[in-house]
C-alpha positions as CSV (number, residue, x, y, z in Angstrom):
1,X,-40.2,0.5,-8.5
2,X,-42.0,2.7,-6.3
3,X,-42.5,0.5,-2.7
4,X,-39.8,-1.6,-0.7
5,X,-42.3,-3.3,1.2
6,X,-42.6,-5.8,-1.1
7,X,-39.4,-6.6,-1.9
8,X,-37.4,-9.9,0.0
9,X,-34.3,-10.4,-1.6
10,X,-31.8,-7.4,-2.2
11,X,-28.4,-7.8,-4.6
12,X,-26.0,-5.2,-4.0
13,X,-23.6,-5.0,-7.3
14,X,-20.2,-3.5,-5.7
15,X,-21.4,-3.8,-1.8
16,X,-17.9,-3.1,-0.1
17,X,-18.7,0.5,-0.6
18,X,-19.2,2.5,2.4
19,X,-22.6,3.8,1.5
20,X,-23.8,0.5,-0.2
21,X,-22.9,-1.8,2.9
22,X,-25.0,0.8,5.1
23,X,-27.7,-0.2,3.0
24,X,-26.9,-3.9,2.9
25,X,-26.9,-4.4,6.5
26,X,-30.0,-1.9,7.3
27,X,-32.2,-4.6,4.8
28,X,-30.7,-7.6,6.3
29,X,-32.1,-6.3,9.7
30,X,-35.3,-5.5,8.2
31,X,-35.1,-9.9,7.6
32,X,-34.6,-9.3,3.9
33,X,-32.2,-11.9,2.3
34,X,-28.9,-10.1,1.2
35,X,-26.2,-10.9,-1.1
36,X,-23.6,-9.0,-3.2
37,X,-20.8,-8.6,-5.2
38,X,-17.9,-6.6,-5.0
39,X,-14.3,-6.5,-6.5
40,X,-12.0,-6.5,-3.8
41,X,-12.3,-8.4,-0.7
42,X,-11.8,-5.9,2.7
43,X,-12.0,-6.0,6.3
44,X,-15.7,-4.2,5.9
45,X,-16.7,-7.1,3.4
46,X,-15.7,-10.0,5.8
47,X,-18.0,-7.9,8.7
48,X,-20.9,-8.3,6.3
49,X,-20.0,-11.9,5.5
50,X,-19.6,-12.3,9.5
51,X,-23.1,-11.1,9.9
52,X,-24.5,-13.3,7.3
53,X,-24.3,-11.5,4.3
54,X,-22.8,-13.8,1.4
55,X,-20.1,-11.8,-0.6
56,X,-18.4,-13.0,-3.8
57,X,-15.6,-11.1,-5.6
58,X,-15.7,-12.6,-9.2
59,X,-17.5,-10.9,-11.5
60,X,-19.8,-14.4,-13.0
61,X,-23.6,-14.2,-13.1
62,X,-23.4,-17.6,-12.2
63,X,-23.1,-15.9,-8.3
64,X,-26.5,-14.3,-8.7
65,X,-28.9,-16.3,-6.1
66,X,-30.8,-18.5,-8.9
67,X,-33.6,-19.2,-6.3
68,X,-35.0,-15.5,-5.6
69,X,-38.3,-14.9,-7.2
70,X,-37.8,-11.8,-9.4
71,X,-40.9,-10.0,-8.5
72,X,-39.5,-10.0,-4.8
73,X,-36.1,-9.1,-5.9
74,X,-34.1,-5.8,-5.9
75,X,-30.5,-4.8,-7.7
76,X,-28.8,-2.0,-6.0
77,X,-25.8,-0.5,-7.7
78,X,-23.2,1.9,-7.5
79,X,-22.5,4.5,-10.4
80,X,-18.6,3.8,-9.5
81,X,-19.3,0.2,-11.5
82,X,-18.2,0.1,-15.2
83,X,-21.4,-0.1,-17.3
84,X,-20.3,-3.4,-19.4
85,X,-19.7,-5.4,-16.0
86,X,-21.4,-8.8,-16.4
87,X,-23.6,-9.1,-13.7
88,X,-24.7,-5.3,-13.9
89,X,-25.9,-6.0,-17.6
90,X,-27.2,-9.4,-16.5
91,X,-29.6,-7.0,-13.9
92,X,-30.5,-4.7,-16.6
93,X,-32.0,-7.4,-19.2
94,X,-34.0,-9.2,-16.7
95,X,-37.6,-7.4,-14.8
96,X,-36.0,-7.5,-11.6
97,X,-36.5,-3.9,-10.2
98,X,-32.4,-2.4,-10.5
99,X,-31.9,1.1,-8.8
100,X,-28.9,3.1,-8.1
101,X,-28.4,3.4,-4.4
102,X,-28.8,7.1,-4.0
103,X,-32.2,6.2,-5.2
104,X,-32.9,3.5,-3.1
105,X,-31.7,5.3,0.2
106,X,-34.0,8.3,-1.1
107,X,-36.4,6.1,-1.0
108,X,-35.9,5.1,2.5
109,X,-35.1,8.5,4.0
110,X,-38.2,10.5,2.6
111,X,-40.7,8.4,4.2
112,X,-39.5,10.0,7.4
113,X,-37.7,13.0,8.6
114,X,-34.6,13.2,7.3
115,X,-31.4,15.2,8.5
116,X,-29.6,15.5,5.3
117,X,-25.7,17.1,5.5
118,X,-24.1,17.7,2.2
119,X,-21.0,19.3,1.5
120,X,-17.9,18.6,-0.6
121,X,-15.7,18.3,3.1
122,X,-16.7,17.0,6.8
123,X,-20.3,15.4,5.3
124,X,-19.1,12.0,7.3
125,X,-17.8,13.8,10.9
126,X,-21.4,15.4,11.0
127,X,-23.4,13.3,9.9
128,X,-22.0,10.6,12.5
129,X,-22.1,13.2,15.8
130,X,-25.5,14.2,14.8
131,X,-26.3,10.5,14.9
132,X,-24.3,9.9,18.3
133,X,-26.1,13.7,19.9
134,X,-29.5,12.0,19.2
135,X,-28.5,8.9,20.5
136,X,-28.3,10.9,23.8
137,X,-32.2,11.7,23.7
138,X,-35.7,10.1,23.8
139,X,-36.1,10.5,20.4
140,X,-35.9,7.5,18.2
141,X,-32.9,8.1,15.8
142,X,-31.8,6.1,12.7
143,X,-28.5,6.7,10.6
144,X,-26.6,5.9,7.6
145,X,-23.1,7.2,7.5
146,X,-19.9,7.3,5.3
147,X,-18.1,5.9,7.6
148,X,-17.5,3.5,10.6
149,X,-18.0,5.2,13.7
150,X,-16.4,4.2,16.7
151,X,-19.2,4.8,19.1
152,X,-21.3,2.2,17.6
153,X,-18.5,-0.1,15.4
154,X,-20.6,0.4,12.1
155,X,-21.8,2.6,9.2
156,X,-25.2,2.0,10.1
157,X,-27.3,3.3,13.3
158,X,-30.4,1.0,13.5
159,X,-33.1,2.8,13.5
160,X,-36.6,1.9,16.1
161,X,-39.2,0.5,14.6
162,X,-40.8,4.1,13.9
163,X,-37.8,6.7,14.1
164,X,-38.4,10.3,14.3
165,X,-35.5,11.2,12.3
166,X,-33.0,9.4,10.2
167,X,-29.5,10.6,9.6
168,X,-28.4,10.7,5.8
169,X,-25.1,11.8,4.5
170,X,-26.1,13.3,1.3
171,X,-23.2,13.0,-1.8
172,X,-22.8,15.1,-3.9
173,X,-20.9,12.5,-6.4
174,X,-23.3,11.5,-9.6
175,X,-26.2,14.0,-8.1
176,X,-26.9,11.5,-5.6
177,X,-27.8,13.6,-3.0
178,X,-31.0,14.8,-5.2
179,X,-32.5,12.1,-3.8
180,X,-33.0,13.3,-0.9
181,X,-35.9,15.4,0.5
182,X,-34.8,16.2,4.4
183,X,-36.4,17.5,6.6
184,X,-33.6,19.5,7.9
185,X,-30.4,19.8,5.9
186,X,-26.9,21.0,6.3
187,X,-24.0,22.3,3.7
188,X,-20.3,22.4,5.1
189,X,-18.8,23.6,1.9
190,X,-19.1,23.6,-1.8
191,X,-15.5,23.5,-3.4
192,X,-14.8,22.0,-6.9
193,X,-14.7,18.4,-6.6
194,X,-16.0,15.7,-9.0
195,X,-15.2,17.7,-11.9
196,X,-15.4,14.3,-14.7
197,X,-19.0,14.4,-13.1
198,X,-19.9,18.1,-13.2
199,X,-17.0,19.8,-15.4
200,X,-16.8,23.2,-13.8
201,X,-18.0,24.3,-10.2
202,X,-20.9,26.6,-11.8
203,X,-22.5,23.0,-11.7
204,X,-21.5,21.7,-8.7
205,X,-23.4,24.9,-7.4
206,X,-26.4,24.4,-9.6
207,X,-26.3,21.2,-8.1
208,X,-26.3,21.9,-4.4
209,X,-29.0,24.7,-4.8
210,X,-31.3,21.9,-6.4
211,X,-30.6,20.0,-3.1
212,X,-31.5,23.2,-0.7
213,X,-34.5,23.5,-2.6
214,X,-36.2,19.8,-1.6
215,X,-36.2,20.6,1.4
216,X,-39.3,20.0,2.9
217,X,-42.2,22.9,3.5
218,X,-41.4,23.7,6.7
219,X,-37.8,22.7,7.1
220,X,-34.7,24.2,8.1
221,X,-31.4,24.5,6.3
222,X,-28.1,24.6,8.4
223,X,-25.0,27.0,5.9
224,X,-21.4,27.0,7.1
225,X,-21.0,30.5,7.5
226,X,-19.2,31.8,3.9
227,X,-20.7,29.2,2.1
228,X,-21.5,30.5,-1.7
229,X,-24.3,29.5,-2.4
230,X,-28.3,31.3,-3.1
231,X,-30.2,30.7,-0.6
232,X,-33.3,32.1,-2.6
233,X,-33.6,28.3,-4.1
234,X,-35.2,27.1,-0.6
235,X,-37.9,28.3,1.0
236,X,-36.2,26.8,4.5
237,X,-35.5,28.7,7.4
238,X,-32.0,29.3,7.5
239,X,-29.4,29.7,10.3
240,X,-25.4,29.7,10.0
241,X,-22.7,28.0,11.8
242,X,-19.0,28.7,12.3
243,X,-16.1,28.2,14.9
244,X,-15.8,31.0,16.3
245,X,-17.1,33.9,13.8
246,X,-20.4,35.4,14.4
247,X,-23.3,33.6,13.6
248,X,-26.8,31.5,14.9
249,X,-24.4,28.5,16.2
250,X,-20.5,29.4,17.2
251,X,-18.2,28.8,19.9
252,X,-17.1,30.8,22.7
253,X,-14.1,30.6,25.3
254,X,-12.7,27.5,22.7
255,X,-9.3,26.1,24.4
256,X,-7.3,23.2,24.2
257,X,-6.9,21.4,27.2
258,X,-3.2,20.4,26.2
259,X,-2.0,18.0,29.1
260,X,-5.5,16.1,27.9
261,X,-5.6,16.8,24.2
262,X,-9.6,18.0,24.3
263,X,-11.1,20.8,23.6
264,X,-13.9,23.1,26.0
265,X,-15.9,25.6,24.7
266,X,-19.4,27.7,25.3
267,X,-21.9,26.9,22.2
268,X,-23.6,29.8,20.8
269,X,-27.5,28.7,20.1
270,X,-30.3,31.0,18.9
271,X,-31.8,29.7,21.9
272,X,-29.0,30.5,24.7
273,X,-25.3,29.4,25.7
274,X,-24.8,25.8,26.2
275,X,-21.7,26.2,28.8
276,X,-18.9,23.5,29.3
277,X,-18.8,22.0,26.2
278,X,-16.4,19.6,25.7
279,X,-15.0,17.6,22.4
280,X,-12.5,14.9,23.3
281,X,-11.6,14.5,19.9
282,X,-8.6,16.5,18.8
283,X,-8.5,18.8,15.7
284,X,-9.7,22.4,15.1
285,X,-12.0,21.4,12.3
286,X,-13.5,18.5,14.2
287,X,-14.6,21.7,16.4
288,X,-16.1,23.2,13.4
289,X,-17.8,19.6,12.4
290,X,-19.0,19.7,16.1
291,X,-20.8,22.8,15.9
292,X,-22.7,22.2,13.2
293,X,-23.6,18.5,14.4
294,X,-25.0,20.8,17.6
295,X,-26.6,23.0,15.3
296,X,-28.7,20.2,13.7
297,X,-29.1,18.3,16.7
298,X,-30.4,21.7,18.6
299,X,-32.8,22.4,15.8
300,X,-33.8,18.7,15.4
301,X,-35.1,19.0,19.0
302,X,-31.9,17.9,21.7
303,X,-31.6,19.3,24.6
304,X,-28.4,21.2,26.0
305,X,-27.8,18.2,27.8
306,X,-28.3,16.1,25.4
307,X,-25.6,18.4,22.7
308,X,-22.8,17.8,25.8
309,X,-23.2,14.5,26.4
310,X,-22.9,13.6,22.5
311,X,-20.0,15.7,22.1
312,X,-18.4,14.6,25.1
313,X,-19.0,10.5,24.2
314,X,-18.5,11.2,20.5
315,X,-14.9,8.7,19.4
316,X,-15.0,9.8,16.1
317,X,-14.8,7.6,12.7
318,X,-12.4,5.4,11.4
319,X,-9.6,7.5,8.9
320,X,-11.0,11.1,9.8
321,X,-8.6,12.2,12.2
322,X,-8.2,8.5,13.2
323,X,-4.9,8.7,16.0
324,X,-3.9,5.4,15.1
325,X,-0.9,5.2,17.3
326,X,0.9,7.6,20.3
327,X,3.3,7.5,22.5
328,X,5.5,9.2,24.8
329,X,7.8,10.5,21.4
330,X,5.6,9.8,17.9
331,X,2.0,9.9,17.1
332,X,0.2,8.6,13.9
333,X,-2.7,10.0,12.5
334,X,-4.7,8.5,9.6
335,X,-7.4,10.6,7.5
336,X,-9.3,10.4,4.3
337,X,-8.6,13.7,3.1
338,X,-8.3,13.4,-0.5
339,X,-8.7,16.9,-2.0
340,X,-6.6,19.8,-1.7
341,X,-9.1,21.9,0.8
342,X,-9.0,18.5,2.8
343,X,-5.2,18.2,3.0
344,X,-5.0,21.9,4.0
345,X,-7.6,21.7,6.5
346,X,-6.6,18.3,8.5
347,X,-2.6,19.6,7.8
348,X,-3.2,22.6,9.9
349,X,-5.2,21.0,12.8
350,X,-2.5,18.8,13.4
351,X,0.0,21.3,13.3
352,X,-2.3,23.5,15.9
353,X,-2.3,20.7,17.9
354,X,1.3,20.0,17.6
355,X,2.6,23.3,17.4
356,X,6.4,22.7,18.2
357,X,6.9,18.8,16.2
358,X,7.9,18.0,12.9
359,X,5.3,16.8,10.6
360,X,5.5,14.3,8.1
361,X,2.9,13.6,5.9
362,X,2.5,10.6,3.4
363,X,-0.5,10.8,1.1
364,X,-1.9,8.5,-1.8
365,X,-3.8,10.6,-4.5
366,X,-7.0,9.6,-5.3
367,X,-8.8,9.7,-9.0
368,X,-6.4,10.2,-11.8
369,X,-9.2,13.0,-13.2
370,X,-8.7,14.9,-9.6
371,X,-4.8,14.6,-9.6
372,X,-4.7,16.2,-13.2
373,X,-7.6,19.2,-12.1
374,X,-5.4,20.3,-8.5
375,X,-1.8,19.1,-9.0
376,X,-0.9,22.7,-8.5
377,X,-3.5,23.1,-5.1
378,X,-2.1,19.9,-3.8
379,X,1.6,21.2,-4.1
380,X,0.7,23.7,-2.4
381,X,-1.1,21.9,0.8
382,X,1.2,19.6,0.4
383,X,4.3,22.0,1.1
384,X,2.9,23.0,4.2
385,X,4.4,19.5,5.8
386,X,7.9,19.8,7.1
387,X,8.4,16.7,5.5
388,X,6.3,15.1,2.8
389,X,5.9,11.4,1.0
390,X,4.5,10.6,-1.8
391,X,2.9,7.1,-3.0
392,X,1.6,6.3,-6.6
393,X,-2.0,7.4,-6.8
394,X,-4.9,5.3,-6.3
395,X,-7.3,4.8,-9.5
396,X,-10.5,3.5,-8.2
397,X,-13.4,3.5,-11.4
398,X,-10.9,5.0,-13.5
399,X,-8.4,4.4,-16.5
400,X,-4.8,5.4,-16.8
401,X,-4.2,8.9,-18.2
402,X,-1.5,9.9,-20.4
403,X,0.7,12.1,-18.2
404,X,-1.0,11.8,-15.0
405,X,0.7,10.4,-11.7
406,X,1.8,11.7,-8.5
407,X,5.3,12.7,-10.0
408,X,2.3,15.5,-11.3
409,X,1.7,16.8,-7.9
410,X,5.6,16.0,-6.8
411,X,7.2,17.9,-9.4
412,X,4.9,21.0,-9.1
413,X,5.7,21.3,-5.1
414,X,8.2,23.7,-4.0
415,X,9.5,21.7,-0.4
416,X,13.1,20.6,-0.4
417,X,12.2,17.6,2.1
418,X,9.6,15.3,-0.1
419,X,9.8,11.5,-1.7
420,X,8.8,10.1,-4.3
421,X,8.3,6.4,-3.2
422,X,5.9,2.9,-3.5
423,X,3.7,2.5,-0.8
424,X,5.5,-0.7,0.3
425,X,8.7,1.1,1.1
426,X,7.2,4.1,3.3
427,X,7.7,1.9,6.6
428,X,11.5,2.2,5.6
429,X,12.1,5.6,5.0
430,X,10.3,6.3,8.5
431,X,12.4,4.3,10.3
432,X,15.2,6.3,8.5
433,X,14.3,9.8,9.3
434,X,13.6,11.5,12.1
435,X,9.7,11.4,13.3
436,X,7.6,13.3,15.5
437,X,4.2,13.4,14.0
438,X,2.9,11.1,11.0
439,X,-0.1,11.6,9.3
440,X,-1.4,9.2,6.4
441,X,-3.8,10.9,3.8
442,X,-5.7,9.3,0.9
443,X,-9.4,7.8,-0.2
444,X,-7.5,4.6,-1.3
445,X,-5.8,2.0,0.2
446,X,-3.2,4.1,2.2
447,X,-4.1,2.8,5.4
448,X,-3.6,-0.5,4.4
449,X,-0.3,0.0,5.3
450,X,-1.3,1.7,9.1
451,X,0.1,-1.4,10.7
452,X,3.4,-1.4,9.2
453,X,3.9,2.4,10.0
454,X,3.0,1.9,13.5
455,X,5.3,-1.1,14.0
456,X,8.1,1.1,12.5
457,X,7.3,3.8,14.7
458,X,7.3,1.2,17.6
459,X,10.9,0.4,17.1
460,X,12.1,4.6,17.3
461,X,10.8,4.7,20.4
């Protein structure tokens, strides 16, 4: 299936994923009929039932629409689903058109000029203040993101009718992001991840220097500075971005503004100083993120004006450096960070930002294959908390393994002050202790227990 336009019904099998929900809702607002199935019922599956999206959670082909006409029908699935699933194998003997959805958001994104930003880290804070900078100007400005941004209250941007450019965050998971063709693309980092996918980082490297090279003729590829990775693969112009080391986009005069919790800063730009910048959103790597969100949005055709007023409206997206709760003693912070370059990275923002409070950090591994690859890294960001919690992991698409928990990570840390506990009972152990800071980390279900941390919290204060 080479051409959407004549497609009118669009099944998405497992559509309470972030990236597949984008893609739900941007086809129901093209007036395409949209249904889907997904395993566990969520707050971001009841939004898409609440904006007419009909979502079912049992896994019975009897929920397929029986009424669609299969020529005008597409199946969009994720690679996270288990091949024998029922209603996945149901797709694959029948002639409707079935695509995975890095395909089918390829699809979309090459017809236009795309702003692709890969990385194994900060793809999702990016992507989403790139999307919020181009808000600020004339040009017509589509995006799908990784997460729920706060500026707009979804994971989709709607594009105009005819957008100049379309915001894509481009995963690296399964090769998806080889997909994409972008006009303009960016790479935050390239750290081993996804190793049941690509088995040592020599391929995760292959694989991102495939990616540089579709770029289009013509286009322009934005490199964290320090970034391995050959260059010689594209034939894009290339520019670097850092926080404050030399290079084409980098900050100058960067200070927090404590008493207001922001940060100001000149931007460095090939084409001049863009003075008075200011990020209200806290975190030292959100900085970083910012620059090279400026860097794209600069080369993409935004104004000065245009980079500070994004920066300065940007509220960031929901778990990435999400202050969930603060008062005149205790703050909560929640954040997806689920590898160990993660946990280091958001760990030492918050303590740069809280330089004199204790720190106690509860996190929810992620991926039985990742916890057995970097139980020793995670110890060691880990025991940079003053005080650290752990939950049982989260397994997402995967089986058990034989000898693989978070006692793994626990037993392998060298902190005297860390707990080995079930989710449900964290809320009791912070009442318990002594707490100044909290910060929830995970790509499961850890903030499902936000609420119950912030009423506990509540009664300390």
């Amino acid at each position: 299936m080479n051409n959407l336009q004549n497609i009118k019904n669009v099944f998405f099998l497992g559509i309470g994923g972030i990236g597949m929900s984008a893609l739900a809702r941007y086809f129901k607002s093209q007036g395409r009929n949209v249904a889907g199935y997904d395993r566990t019922r969520t707050t971001l599956t009841d939004s898409l039932q609440s904006e007419g999206i009909d979502v079912h959670y049992d896994d019975d082909i009897r929920n397929i629409p029986s009424r669609w006409n299969p020529a005008e029908t597409l199946a969009v699935f994720t690679p996270a689903l288990p091949y024998e699933h029922k209603e996945l194998s149901w797709f694959r003997e029948k002639t409707i058109g079935l695509l995975k959805r890095a395909k089918v958001l390829g699809m979309i994104c090459n017809e236009k000029n795309c702003i692709a930003v890969a990385g194994t880290h900060g793809k999702t804070t990016v992507s989403t203040m790139t999307a919020i900078i181009l808000q600020q100007t004339q040009m017509n400005c589509g995006a799908f993101l990784g997460g729920i941004s706060k500026n707009i209250g979804s994971n989709l941007m709607l594009p105009a009718e005819d957008p100049q450019w379309l915001v894509a965050e481009a995963d690296e998971y399964d090769r998806s992001f080889l997909h994409l063709q972008p006009q303009i693309a960016l790479v935050t980092s390239i750290d081993a991840d996804h190793l049941d996918i690509y088995g040592d980082k020599a391929k995760i490297e292959e694989s991102f220097e495939k990616f540089i090279s579709q770029i289009k003729p013509g286009g322009k590829l934005v490199l964290k500075k320090g970034v391995s990775i050959d260059t010689k693969k594209t034939n894009a112009t290339l520019y670097t971005y850092a926080l404050k080391d030399s290079a084409d986009f980098h900050t100058v005069n960067l200070q927090l503004q404590s008493e207001g919790g922001y940060y100001t800063f000149d931007l460095k730009t090939p084409g001049g100083t863009i003075s008075n910048c200011r990020l209200n959103y806290p975190g030292l790597i959100n900085v970083e993120n910012a620059v090279g969100a400026s860097a794209l949005a600069f080369l993409a055709g935004a104004s000065a004006d245009n980079i500070k007023a994004g920066l300065e409206n940007y509220k960031g997206v929901l778990r990435r450096f999400d202050v969930r709760f603060r008062s005149g003693s205790q703050v909560y912070i929640d954040d997806y960070a689920h590898h160990p370059a993660e946990l280091e990275a958001v760990i030492s923002s918050v303590k740069a930002l809280f330089p004199n409070k204790k720190l106690t950090g509860i996190f929810q591994p992620h991926l039985y294959s990742r916890t057995r690859d970097f139980a020793e890294e995670f110890a060691a960001s880990l025991d940079m908390l003053d005080e650290a919690v752990l939950v049982p992991l989260y397994p997402a698409r995967e089986e058990p393994m034989a000898g693989v928990s978070s006692k793994l990570i626990f037993d392998k840390m060298k902190s005297e002050n860390k707990y080995l506990i079930e989710k449900r009972d964290v809320a009791g152990l912070l009442k318990e202790k002594k707490t100044e800071v909290v910060l929830t980390m995970g790509a499961g279900d850890i903030d499902g227990i936000a609420f119950e941390i912030i009423e506990a919290l509540k009664e300390k204060d």
